[in-house]
Each structure stands twice: as structure tokens, then as C-alpha cells.
C-alpha positions in Angstrom: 44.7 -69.3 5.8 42.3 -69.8 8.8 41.9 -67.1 10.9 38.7 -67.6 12.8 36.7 -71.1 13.8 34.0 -72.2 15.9 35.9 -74.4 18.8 34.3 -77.6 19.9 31.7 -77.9 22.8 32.9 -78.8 26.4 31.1 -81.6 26.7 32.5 -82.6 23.5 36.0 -83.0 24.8 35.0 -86.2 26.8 32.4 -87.7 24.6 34.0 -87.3 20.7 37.6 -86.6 21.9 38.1 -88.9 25.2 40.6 -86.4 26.8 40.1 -85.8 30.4 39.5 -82.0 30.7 41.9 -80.1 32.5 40.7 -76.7 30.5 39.4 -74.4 33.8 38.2 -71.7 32.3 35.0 -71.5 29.5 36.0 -70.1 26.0 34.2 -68.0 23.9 32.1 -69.1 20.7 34.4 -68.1 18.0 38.1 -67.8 18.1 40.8 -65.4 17.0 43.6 -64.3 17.5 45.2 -64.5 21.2 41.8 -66.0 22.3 41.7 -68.9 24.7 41.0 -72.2 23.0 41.2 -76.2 24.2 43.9 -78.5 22.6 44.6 -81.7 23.1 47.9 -83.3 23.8 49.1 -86.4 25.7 50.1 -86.6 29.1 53.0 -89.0 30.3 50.5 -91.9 30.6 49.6 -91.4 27.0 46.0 -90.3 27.8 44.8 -87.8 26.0 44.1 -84.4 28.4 42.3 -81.1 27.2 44.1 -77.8 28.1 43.6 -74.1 27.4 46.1 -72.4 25.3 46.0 -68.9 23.0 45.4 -69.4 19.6 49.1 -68.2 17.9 52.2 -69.9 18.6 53.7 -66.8 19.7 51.0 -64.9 21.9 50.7 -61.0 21.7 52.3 -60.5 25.1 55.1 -62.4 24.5 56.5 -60.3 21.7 59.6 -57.7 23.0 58.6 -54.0 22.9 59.4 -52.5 19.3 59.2 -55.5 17.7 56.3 -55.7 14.8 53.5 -58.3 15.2 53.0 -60.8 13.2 50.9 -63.9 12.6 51.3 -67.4 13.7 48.0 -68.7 13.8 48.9 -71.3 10.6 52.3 -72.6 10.5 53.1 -73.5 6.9 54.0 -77.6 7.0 56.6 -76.7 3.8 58.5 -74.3 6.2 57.5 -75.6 9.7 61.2 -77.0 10.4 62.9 -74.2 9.9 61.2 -70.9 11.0 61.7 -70.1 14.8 58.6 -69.3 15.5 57.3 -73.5 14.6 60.9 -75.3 14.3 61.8 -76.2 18.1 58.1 -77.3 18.9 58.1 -79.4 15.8 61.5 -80.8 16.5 60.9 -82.0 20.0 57.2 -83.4 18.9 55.0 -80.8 20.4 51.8 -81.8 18.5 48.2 -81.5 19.2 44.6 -81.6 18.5 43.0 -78.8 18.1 39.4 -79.6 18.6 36.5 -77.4 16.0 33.1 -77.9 15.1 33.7 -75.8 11.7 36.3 -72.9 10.4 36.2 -69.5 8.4 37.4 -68.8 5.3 36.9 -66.0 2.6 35.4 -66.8 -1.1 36.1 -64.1 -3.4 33.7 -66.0 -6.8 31.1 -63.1 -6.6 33.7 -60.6 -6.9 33.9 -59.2 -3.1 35.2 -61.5 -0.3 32.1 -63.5 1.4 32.8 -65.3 4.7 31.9 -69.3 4.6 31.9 -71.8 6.9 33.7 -75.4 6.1 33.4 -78.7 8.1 32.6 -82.2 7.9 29.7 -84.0 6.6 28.7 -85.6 9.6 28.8 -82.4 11.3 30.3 -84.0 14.1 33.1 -81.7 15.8 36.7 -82.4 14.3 40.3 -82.5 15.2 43.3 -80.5 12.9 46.7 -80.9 13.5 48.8 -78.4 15.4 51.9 -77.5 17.5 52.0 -76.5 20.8 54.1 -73.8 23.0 54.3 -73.8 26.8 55.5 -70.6 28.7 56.8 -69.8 32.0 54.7 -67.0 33.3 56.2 -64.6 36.1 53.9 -65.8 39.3 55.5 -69.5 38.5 52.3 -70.8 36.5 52.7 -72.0 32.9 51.0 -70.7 30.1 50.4 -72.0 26.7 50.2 -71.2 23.0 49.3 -73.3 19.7 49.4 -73.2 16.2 47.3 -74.9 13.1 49.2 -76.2 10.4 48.4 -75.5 6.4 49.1 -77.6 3.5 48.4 -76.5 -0.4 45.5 -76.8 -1.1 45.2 -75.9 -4.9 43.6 -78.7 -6.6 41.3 -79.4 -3.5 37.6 -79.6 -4.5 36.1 -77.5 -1.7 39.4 -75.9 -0.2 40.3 -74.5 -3.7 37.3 -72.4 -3.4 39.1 -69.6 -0.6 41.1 -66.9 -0.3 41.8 -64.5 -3.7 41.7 -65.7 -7.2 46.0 -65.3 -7.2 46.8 -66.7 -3.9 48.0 -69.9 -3.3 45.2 -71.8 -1.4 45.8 -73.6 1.6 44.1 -75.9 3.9 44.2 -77.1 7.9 44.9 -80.8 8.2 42.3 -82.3 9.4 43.0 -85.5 11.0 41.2 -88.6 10.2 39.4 -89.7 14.2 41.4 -93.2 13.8 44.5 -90.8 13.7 44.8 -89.0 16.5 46.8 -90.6 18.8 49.5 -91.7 16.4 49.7 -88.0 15.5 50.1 -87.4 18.9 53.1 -90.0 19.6 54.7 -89.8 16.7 58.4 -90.6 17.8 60.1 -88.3 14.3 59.0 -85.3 13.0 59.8 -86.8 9.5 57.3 -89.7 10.1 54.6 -86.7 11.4 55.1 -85.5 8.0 52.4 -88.7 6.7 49.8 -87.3 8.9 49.6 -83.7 7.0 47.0 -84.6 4.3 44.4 -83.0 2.6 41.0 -84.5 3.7 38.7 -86.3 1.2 36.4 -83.6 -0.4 33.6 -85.8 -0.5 33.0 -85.9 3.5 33.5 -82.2 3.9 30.7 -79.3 3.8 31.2 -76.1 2.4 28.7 -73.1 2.9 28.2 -69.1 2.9 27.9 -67.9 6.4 26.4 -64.9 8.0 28.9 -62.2 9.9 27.0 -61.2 12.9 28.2 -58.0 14.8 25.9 -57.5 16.8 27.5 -60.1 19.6 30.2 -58.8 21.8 31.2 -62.4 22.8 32.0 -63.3 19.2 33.3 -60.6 17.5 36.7 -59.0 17.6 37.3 -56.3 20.2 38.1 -53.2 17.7 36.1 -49.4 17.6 36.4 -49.5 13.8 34.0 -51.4 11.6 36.5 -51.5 8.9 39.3 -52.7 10.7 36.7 -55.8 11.8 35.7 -56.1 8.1 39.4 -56.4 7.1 40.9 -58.3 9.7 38.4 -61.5 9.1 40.0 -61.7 5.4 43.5 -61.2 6.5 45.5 -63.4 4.4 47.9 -65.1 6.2 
């Protein structure tokens, strides 16, 4: 599952994605977990608009106290109707874009997981498919949240590549450019269902990529070296 990607470029949210941008704030190079992102959702005159939002459905603060964390970066599209954390935003039609220039995953065929980089041939940024959460914050201002959704990916030419030899591999739906606004609309979650497909192989790119530490914008706040080393192979 994808953990980690490299969001798409401001000026990118006008010129690819035509959605007026109503993001504020910057946001960092690479994302994780909890970290601000753009998405991109309709607004009632069916335009598309650019906000910020916190990459997980369910942000870190919004968990009760003694309750134990846990993931929802990807929402699984076979279960995504019926767990809590994805089943009232995909209900009520909540989708989004969710705007990359490329993502992470971890290959495992040399024996020891190596971090690579996937995205499409063009090298143009890209759009996946994803839900989105809004929240009332205490000082009256709304927040939000999103979520990528994952489809199997076994038999995928490139996408079969990640994770561990005996996991199940998945992939993030990207979203054919002509698609994105019927994705957005989509009136039943049953008819959103057509939208989650794996994307052709031959216009996708596939390549090792280098880990650098040494940026404090980019990697993951954490005082242990093995924790960072771990955490960018979680399998979700």
C-alpha cells in the first residue's frame, strides 16, 4: 500500500487540474502521514476547487485518548462500504482527486526492501481516486481529511512488482484525465465502483529511487533511524 508520494506542484493545480485553488497554506515535498496535502473536489457549481486536507481519513488528533492508531491512508475498494472509518464518506459521495507527480512503494526482488518511485510515462502530474472527510474544529473553522483507494493488483505488470513476495499486491487508482469529473459527480456509489481500475501498464514508469535523509522537509519527524527505515515499508 502507498504510504509516501510526491504531491503535485502549485502551479500545477490550475494548469493540468483546472481547479481554482483555495489550498492557503504551501505543502511539503513529500507526504506522509498526517501531512497536509491538496485534493480536489467539486464545489456546488460543479467547478473543480483545490483544498488542503491531512493525508489519513482519520487524522492523528482526532483519535479518542487510549484508543490505538491505526492506518487509513489506503481504503481498500473491496471493504470501502462497510468499514467506519471509509463507509459514510463513500455513501454520501465524498470523492476526490488527489493530485501526485509520482508515489513510493517497496520492492523486495533483491532480497531486502528497496524504495522505487512509480508514475506515468508522460511524467505529467496525475490524479488517484480518493474520499474525503471534513471536520468541525473547536474555534468554528473546518478541517479536512482524505484517503487513497487500493485495488488488487496481482497480475499488474509494474504494480505486481511491490510490497513482499507473500502479500497481496495492491495499487492506487489512478484516474484516466478524461475521468475526473465523472468520478467527481458520480450520483451512486455502485456506479463509482467503474471508475476503480487498474491503469494500463504500458503508460506507467517504474524505477529505484534514492532515500535521502539528509532533508528535514522531506523526511519523517522521528529520533530513531530505524523507526524511519521501518516506517517507509509499513505495509498497510
Amino acid at each position: 500500500m502507498c504510504v509516501n508520494y510526491t504531491p503535485t506542484r502549485r502551479d500545477q493545480l490550475v494548469e493540468k487540474f483546472a481547479a481554482i485553488d483555495q489550498t492557503g497554506d504551501d505543502w511539503r515535498p513529500e507526504i506522509w502521514q498526517d501531512y497536509a496535502a491538496p485534493f480536489i473536489t467539486h464545489d456546488h457549481l460543479k467547478r473543480r476547487r483545490a483544498q488542503l486536507g491531512s493525508y489519513g481519513m482519520i487524522p492523528k488528533n482526532k483519535i479518542p485518548a487510549g484508543v490505538k492508531r491505526f492506518s487509513t491512508m489506503n481504503a481498500r475498494a473491496e471493504t470501502i462500504g462497510q468499514l467506519r472509518s471509509f463507509a459514510q464518506a463513500w455513501r454520501m459521495g465524498q470523492r476526490c482527486l488527489i493530485p501526485l507527480q509520482n508515489f513510493f512503494e517497496p520492492n523486495y526482488e533483491t532480497g531486502k526492501a528497496e524504495r522505487w518511485q512509480i508514475g506515468v510515462k508522460d511524467h505529467s502530474d496525475f490524479a488517484v481516486a480518493g474520499l474525503y472527510q471534513g471536520w468541525n474544529e473547536e474555534d468554528g473553522q473546518q478541517s479536512f481529511s482524505f484517503t487513497q483507494i487500493t485495488i488488487n493488483a496481482d497480475l499488474h505488470p509494474v504494480m505486481r512488482q511491490f510490497q513482499k513476495p507473500e502479500d497481496e499486491k495492491r495499487s492506487l487508482v489512478i484516474l484516466h484525465e478524461q475521468d475526473y469529473d465523472a468520478w467527481l459527480a458520480c450520483p451512486h456509489p455502485d456506479l463509482a465502483r467503474q471508475f476503480l481500475q487498474l491503469f494500463p501498464a504500458e503508460q506507467m514508469w517504474a524505477k529505484a529511487a534514492n532515500l535521502d535523509r539528509t532533508s528535514a522537509k522531506t523526511k519523517r519527524p522521528t529520533t530513531n533511524p530505524s523507526a524511519f527505515q521501518a516506517s517507509l515499508f509499513d505495509d498497510e
